[in-house]
C-alpha positions in Angstrom: -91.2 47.3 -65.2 -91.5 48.9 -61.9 -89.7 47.4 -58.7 -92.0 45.9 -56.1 -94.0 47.7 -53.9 -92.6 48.7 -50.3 -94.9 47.0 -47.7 -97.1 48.8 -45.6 -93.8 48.9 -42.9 -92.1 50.7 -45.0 -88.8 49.2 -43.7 -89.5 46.0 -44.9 -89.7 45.4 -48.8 -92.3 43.0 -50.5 -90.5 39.9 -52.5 -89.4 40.9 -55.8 -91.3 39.8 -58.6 -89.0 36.4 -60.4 -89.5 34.4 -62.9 -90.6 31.0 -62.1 -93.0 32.0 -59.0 -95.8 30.4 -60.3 -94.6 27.3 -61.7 -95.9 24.2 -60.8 -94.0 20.5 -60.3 -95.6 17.3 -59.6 -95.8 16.0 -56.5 -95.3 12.1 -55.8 -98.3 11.7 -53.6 -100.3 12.9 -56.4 -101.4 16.6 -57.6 -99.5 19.9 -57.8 -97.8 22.4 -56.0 -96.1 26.1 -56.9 -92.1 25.5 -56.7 -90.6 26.6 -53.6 -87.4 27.3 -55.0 -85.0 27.4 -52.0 -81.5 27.3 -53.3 -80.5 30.3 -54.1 -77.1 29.8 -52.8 -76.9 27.9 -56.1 -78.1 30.0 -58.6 -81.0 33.1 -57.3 -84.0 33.0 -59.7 -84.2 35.3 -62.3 -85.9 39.0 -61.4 -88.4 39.7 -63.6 -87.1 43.5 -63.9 -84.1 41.6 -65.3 -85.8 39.7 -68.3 -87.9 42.4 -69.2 -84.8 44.4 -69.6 -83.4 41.6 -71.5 -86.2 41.2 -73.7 -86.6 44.6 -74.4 -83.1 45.2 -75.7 -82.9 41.5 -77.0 -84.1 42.7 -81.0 -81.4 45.3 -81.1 -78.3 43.0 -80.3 -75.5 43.3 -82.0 -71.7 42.7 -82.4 -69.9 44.7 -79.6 -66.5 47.2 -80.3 -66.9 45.7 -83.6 -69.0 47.3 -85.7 -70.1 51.0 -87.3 -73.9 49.7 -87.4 -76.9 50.9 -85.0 -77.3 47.7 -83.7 -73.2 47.5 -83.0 -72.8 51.0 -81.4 -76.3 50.7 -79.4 -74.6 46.9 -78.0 -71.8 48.8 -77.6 -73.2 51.8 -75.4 -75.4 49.2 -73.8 -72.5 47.2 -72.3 -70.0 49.8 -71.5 -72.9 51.5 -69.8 -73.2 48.4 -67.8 -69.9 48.3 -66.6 -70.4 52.0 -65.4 -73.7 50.6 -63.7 -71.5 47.9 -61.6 -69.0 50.2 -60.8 -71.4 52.2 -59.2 -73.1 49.4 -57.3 -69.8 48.3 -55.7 -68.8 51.5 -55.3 -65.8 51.9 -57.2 -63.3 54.2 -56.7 -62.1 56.0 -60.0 -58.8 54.5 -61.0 -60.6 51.0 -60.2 -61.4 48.7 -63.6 -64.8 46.2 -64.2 -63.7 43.3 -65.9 -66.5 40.9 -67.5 -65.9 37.7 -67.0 -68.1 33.8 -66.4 -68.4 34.2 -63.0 -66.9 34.2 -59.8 -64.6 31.1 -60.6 -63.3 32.5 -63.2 -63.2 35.8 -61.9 -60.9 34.4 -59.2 -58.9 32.2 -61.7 -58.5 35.3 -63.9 -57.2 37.6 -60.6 -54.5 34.3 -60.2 -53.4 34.8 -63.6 -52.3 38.0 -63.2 -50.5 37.6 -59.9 -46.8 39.3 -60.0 -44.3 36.5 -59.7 -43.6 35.0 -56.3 -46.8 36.1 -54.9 -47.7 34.9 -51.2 -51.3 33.9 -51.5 -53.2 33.1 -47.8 -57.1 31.5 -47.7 -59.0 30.5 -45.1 -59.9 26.4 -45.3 -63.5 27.8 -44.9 -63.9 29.4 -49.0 -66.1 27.8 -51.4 -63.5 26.0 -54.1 -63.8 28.9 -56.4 -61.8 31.0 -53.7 -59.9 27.7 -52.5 -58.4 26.5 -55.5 -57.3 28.9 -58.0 -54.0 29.6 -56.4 -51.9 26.8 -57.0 -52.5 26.9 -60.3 -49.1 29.1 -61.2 -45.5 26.8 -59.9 -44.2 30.0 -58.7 -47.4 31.1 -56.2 -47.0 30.0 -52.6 -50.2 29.0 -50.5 -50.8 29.3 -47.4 -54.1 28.2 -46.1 -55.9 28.8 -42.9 -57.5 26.8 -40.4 -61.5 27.5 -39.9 -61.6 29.9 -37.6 -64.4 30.1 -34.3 -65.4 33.7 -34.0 -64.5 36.8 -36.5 -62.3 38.1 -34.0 -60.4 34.3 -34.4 -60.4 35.0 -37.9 -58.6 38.2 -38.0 -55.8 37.0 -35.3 -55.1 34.5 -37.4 -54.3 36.8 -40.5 -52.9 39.1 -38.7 -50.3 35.7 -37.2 -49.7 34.6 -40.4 -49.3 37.5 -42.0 -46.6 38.5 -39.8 -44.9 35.3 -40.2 -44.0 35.7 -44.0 -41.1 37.2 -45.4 -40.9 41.2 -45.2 -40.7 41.6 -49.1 -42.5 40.3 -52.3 -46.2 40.8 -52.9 -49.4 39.1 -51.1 -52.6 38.4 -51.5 -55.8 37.4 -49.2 -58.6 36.0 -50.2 -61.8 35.8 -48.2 -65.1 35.0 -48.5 -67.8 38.1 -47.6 -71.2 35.4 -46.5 -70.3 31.8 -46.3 -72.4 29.5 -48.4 -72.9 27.0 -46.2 -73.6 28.5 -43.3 -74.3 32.2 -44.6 -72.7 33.9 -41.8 -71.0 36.9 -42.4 -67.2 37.5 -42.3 -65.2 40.7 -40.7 -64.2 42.1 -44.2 -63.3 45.5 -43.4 -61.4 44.2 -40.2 -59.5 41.5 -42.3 -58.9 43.9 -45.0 -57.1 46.2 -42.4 -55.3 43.4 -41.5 -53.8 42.8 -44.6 -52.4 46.5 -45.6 -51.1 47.0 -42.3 -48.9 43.7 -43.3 -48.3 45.0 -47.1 -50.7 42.6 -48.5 -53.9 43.1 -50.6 -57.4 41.8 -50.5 -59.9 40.5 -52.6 -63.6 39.5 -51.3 -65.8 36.6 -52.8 -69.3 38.6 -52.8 -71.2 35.8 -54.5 -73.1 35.3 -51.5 -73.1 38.8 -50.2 -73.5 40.9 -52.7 -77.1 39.7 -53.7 -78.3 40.2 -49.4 -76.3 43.4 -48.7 -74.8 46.1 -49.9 -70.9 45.6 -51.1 -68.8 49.0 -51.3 -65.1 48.7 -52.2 -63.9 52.2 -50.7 -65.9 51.7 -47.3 -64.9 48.1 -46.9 -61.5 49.0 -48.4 -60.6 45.6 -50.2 -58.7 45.9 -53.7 -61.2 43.4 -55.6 -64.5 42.2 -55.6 -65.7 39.1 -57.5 -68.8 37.6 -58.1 -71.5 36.1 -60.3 -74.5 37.2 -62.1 -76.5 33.9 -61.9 -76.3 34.3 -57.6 -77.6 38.3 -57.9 -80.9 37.7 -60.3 -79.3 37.7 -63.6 -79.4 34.8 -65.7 -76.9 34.6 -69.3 -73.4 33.4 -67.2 -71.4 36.6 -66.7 -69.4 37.7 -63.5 -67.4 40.6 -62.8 -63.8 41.1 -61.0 -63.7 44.5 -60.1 -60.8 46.5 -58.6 -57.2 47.7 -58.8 -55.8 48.0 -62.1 -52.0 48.1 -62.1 -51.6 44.1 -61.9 -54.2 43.9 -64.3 -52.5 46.0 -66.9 -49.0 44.7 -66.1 -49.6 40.9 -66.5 -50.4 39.7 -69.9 -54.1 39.0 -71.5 -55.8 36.4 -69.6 -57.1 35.1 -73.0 -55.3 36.3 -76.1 -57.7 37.1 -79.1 -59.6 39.8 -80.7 -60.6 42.9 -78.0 -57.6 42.1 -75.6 -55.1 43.6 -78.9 -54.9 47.6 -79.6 -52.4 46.6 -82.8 -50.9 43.4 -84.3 -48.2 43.8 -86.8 -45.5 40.9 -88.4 -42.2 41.0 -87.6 -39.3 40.8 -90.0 -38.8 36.9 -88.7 -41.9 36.0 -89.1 -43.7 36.5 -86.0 -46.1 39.0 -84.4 -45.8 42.0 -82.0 -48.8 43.1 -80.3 -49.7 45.7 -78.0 -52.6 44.6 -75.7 -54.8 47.2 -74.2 -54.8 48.5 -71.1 -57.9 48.4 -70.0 -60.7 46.3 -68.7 -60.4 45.0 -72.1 -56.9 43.1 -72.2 -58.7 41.0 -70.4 -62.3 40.4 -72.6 -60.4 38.8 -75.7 -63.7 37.9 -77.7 -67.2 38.2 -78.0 -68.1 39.6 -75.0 -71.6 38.2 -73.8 -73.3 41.6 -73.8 -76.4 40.1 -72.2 -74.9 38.3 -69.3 -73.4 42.1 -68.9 -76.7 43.9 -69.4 -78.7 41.5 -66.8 -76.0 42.0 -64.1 -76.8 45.9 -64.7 -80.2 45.4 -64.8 -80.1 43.2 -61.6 -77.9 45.7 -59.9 -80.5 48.3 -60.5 -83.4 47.0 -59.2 -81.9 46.1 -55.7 -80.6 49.0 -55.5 -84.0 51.1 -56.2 -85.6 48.5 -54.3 -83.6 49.6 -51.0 -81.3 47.5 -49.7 -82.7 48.3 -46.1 -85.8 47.0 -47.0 -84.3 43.8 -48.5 -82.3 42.8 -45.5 -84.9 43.9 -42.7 -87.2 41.2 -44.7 -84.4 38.4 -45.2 -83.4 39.0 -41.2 -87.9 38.3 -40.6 -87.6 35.3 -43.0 -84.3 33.9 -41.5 -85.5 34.2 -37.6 -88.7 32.0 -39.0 -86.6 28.9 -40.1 -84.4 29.1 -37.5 -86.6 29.2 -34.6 -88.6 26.7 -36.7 -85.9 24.4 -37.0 -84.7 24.7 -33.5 -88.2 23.3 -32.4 -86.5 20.3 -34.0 -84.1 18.4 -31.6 -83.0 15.9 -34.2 -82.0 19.1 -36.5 -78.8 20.6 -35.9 -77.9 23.7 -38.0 -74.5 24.3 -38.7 -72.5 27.2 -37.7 -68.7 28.5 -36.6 -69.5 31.7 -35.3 -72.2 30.7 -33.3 -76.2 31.1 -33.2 -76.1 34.9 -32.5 -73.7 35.6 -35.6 -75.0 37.6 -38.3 -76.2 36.0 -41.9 -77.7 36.4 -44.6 -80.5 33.6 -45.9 -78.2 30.9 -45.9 -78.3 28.2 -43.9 -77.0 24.7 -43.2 -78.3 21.8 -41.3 -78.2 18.0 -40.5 -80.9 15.9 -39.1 -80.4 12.7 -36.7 -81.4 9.4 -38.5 -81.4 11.0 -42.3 -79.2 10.8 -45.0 -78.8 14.2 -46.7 -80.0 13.0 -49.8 -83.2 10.9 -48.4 -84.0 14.3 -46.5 -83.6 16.9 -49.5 -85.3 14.2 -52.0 -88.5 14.1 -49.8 -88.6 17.7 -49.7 -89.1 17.7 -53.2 -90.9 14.8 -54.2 -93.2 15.1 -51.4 -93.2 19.1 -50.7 -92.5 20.6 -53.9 -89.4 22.4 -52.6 -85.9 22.4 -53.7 -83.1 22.2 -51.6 -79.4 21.2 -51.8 -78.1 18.1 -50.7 -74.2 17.6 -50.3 -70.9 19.5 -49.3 -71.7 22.7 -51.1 -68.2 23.0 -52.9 -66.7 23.6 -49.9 -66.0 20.4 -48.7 -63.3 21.2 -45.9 -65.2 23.1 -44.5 -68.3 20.8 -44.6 -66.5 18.2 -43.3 -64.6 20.7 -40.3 -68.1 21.7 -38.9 -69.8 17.8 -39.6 -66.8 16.1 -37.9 -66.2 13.9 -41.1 -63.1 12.2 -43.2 -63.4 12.2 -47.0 -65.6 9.7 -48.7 -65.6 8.7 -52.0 -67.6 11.8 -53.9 -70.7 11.5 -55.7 -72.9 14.0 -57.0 -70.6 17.5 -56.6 -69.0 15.9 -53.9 -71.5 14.1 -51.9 -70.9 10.5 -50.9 -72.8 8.2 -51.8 -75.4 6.4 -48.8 -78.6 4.5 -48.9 -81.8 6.4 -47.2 -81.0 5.6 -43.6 -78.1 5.8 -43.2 -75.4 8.0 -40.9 -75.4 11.8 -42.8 -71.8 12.1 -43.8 -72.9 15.7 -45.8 -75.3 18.3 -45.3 -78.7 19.9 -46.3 -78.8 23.9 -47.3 -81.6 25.7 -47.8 -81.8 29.3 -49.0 -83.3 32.3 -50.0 -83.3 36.1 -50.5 -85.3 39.1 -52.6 -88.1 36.8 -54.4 -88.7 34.3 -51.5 -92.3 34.5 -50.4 -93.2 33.5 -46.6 -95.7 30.6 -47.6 -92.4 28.9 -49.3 -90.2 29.5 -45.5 -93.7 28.3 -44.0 -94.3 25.2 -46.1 -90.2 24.4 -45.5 -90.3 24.9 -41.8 -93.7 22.3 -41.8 -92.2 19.9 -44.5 -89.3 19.4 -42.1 -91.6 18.9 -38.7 -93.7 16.6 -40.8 -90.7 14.3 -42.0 -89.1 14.0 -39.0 -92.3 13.6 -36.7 -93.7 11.0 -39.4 -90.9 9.7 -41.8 -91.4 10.0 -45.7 -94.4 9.2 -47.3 -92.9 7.4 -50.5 -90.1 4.9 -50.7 -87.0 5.8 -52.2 -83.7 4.2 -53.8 -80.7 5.5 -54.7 -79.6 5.7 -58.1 -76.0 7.3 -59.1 -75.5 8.3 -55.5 -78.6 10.0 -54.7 -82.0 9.0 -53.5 -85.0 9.2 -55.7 -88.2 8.6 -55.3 -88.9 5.0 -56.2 -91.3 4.5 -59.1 -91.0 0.7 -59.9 -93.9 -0.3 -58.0 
């Protein structure tokens, strides 16, 4: 299937076609309306370049590296291709390795794993918990996180500061986000990376919220790993990809231990095993790899790229300068922010409104508008709570407390977008939110497990 077709300025790219565009939801107040899905923070719709791919190849799938069938050696060719595919995306240098993982959590947790011993780890309080919260997991890792910093030049003084604080030997390790995901704006990655091997440290960049908006290029932005997940770039199946540096890869052992990760088991003479595990991308695969997840990232990585990144972003930047001037018509909305209004994003962005809960706000929006938004802290509660003002409350759903409509917001709303997004979805968002807070919702809600829902008992 053919990518979409450039718009008559041909610097700005049509949406790309997704799946689920034309779906329709009930709305409270009665009738229908096509799904605005605005969340794409959470998991990006599906492209439907993607699942035709998918469903093309789906009757030859086969066992992969396993068998001497058609259907084996074509899954075979079909995922190692893939991994050539990413590489190229993220430009990779040579000696780099693509390892297939779930995602960008376990991308990251795979990446802690491997850590040499006694490895100085420093984050910034401002990741998303799959960048956050990995690093304590080994007793011989030492943390040292960040406070949120105000501008990117803030940012990299304070790496460069702590940095130069630590002891002059041993191995370290920054981890940074590339786009926050709560308030989308971007972070000084090549400046930070420079940071860090001036101080004998390496890098690795969480692109799951970049890498879908812009491009991501390991030589140019010079970081030593990349992570992120299929289900935020298009591609649906659960796969994610750590790609970078290969010696602490190959010197620490598998990060599962199975099948694939093993080049040759034998039996010792007391009883027990010697292995030797491989030293590719594949010590690190043990099992079935999920050739599809692999495939759709592929797939997905090809169609933004022949769709033209400039053409992508020049679009996002028109759709994002809509809600925002939208909202700022607003007073009672305040979006959230560290680097400021003027700091560059991508289609991500955070907001609170005086005199709504969270929950009450993102529930009318749906019930009421047909759109979906997300309600909450975003899995990246300290820094939720840093740019809100607020202690920690007792958690409800991922996180958010729990408050009946009304009430003082103690969490946030985030709406987002990016390649499939068409304008009468930003349009119908910017009015939905006018409308509620000019006129109050519509329906009467109650909450139920923590979150407000419409209320159907009458």
């Amino acid at each position: 299937m053919s990518v979409s077709a450039v718009a008559a300025d041909r610097s700005v790219c049509a949406p790309l076609p997704v799946l689920g565009r034309d779906v329709l939801v009930p709305l409270v107040t009665g009738g229908e309306v096509d799904y605005a899905a605005l969340d794409y923070a959470a998991s990006a719709p599906a492209l439907q370049r993607v699942w035709d791919d998918v469903a093309a190849y789906a009757p030859y799938y086969g066992s992969v590296h396993r068998g001497a069938g058609y259907l084996s050696q074509l899954s075979t060719d079909l995922f190692e291709n893939s991994r050539r595919t990413i590489a190229e995306f993220l430009g990779c240098r040579d000696e780099d390795q693509v390892v297939f993982t779930r995602s960008t959590t376990d991308s990251l947790n795979l990446l802690a794993a491997v850590l040499p011993q006694n490895t100085r780890v420093f984050v910034f309080e401002t990741e998303h918990h799959a960048s956050l919260l990995p690093w304590e997991q080994r007793p011989d890792t030492a943390v040292t996180y960040l406070n949120a910093p105000r501008t990117p030049q803030q940012a990299v003084d304070t790496l460069e500061k702590a940095l130069a604080g630590r002891e002059p030997y041993g191995p370290a390790l920054v981890c940074v986000t590339g786009a926050s995901n709560v308030t989308g704006e971007l972070w000084p990655v090549r400046e930070l990376a420079a940071a860090a091997h001036a101080h004998g440290a390496r890098i690795v960049l969480d692109a799951a919220q970049l890498a879908p908006h812009h491009p991501v290029d390991i030589a140019e932005l010079d970081v030593d790993w990349v992570a992120f997940s299929g289900h935020k770039l298009y591609a649906p199946f659960g796969a994610g990809v750590l790609a970078g540096r290969a010696d602490w890869l190959q010197a620490a052992e598998p990060y599962l231990a199975g099948g694939g990760a093993s080049r040759k088991v034998s039996r010792r003479t007391d009883g027990g095993v010697d292995v030797e595990w491989h030293t590719t991308a594949a010590r690190h695969e043990a099992g079935s790899p999920n050739v599809i997840g692999a495939y759709a990232i592929a797939s997905a990585c090809q169609a933004l790229t022949e769709a033209g990144f400039d053409g992508l972003v020049a679009r996002e930047q028109e759709l994002i300068a809509r809600v925002r001037e939208g909202l700022a018509e607003v007073p009672e909305v305040k979006v959230l922010s560290l680097f400021g209004d003027d700091a560059p994003r991508v289609g991500v962005l955070s907001f609170v409104v005086e005199g709504w809960n969270s929950s009450h706000f993102a529930a009318a929006l749906s019930a009421e508008y047909g759109i979906g938004v997300r309600d909450g802290l975003f899995c990246a509660h300290p820094l939720v709570r840093t740019l809100l003002g607020s202690e920690p409350q007792e958690p409800g759903e991922c996180g958010a407390p729990e408050a009946a409509p009304g009430e003082r917001s103690l969490n946030a709303i985030r709406v987002s977008f990016g390649a499939g997004t068409p304008d009468e979805h930003v349009e119908r968002f910017v009015r939905a939110v006018k409308e509620l807070v000019a006129d109050g919702a519509r329906w009467n809600y109650r909450t139920e497990d923590g979150r407000c829902v419409p209320d159907t008992s009458a």
